[in-house]
N, C-alpha and C positions, 0 to 999 in steps of 0.2 A: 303050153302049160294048161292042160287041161285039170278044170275045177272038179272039185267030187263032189254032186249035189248033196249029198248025206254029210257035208262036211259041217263040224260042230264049230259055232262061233266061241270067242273067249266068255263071255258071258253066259255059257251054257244052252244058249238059244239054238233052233236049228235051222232058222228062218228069219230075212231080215224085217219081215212084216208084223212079228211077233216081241222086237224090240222094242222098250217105250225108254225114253231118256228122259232126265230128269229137269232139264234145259229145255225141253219141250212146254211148249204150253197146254191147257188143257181145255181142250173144246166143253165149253159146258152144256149140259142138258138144261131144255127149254124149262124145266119151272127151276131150276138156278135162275135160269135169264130173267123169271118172272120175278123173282125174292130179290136178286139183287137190285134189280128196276124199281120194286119198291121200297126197299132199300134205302137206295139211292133218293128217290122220291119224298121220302121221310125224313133224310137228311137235311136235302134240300127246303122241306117245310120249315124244320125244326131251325134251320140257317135264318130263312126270311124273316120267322118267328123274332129269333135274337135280335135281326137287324131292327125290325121293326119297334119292337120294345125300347132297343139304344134310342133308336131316333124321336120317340114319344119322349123318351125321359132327357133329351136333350132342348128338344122343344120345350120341354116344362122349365128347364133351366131357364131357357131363354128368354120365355115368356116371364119367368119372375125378375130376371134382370129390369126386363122392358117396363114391367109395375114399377120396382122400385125405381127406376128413374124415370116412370112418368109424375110421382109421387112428389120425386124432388124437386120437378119440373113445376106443379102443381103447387109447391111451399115458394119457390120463386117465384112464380108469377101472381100469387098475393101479397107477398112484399113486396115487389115494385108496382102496384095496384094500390097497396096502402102508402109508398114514399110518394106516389104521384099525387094522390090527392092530399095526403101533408103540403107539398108543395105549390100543387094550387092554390091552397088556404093560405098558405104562407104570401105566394105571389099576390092574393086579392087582396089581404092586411097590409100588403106595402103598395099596392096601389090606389086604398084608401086613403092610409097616411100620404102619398106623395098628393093627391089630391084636394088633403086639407092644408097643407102647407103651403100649396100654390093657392089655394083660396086667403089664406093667413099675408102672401108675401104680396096678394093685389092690394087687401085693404093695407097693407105696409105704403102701397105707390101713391094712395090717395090725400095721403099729409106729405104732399111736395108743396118746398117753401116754407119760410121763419114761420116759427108760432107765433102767436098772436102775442103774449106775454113777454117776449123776448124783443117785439117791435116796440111796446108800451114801455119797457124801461128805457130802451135806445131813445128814445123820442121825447120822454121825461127827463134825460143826462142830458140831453143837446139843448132842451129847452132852457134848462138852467145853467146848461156852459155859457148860452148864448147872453141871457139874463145877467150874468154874472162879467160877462163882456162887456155890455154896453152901458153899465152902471159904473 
């Protein structure tokens, strides 16, 4: 089966070197290569760009979170700064008072023994029960 070199393909062509299919890819010329490199390049700026922006303005979130609760951190630890020293004052006031009270309960120990006026009547009754005996 001899080919006829003049033979016409279905596509009209009369050479398979002259065929270009549309499934083919297409070799590009170098300043293609150049434009889409910069391109691509710009892209890529304009990506970091975005990323970059996101993450500043995440940081600022963050950062005002961390204010406001060093803020509240800051309102806490003046009140327990002012209940501590309420309570100091409170604890020196009761350790004043327990200190006059034990001063108060010594001179309480030092009238041990009758009083004096309660030995004077006994002694006065006896005198004249006696009295009153021997007459």
């Amino acid at each position: 089966m001899a080919m006829d070199l003049d033979q016409v393909f279905p596509n009209g062509k009369t050479s398979a070197n002259s065929v270009t299919y549309s499934d083919e890819p297409k070799i590009p010329r170098n300043r293609d290569v150049v434009h889409m490199q910069q391109t691509d390049a710009q892209n890529i700026k304009a990506l970091e760009e975005s990323k970059l922006v996101k993450d500043i303005e995440e940081m600022k979130l963050k950062v005002n979170a961390l204010e406001s609760k060093l803020k509240q951190a800051d309102s806490t630890i003046s009140k327990l700064m002012e209940e501590r020293s309420i309570s100091f004052q409170h604890r020196e006031s009761l350790q004043q008072e327990l200190a006059e009270l034990r001063t108060k309960k010594i001179v309480k120990e030092v009238h041990i023994g009758f009083p004096l006026l309660y030995v004077c009547v006994v002694a006065f009754i006896s005198i004249v029960i006696g009295y009153c005996l021997r007459t």
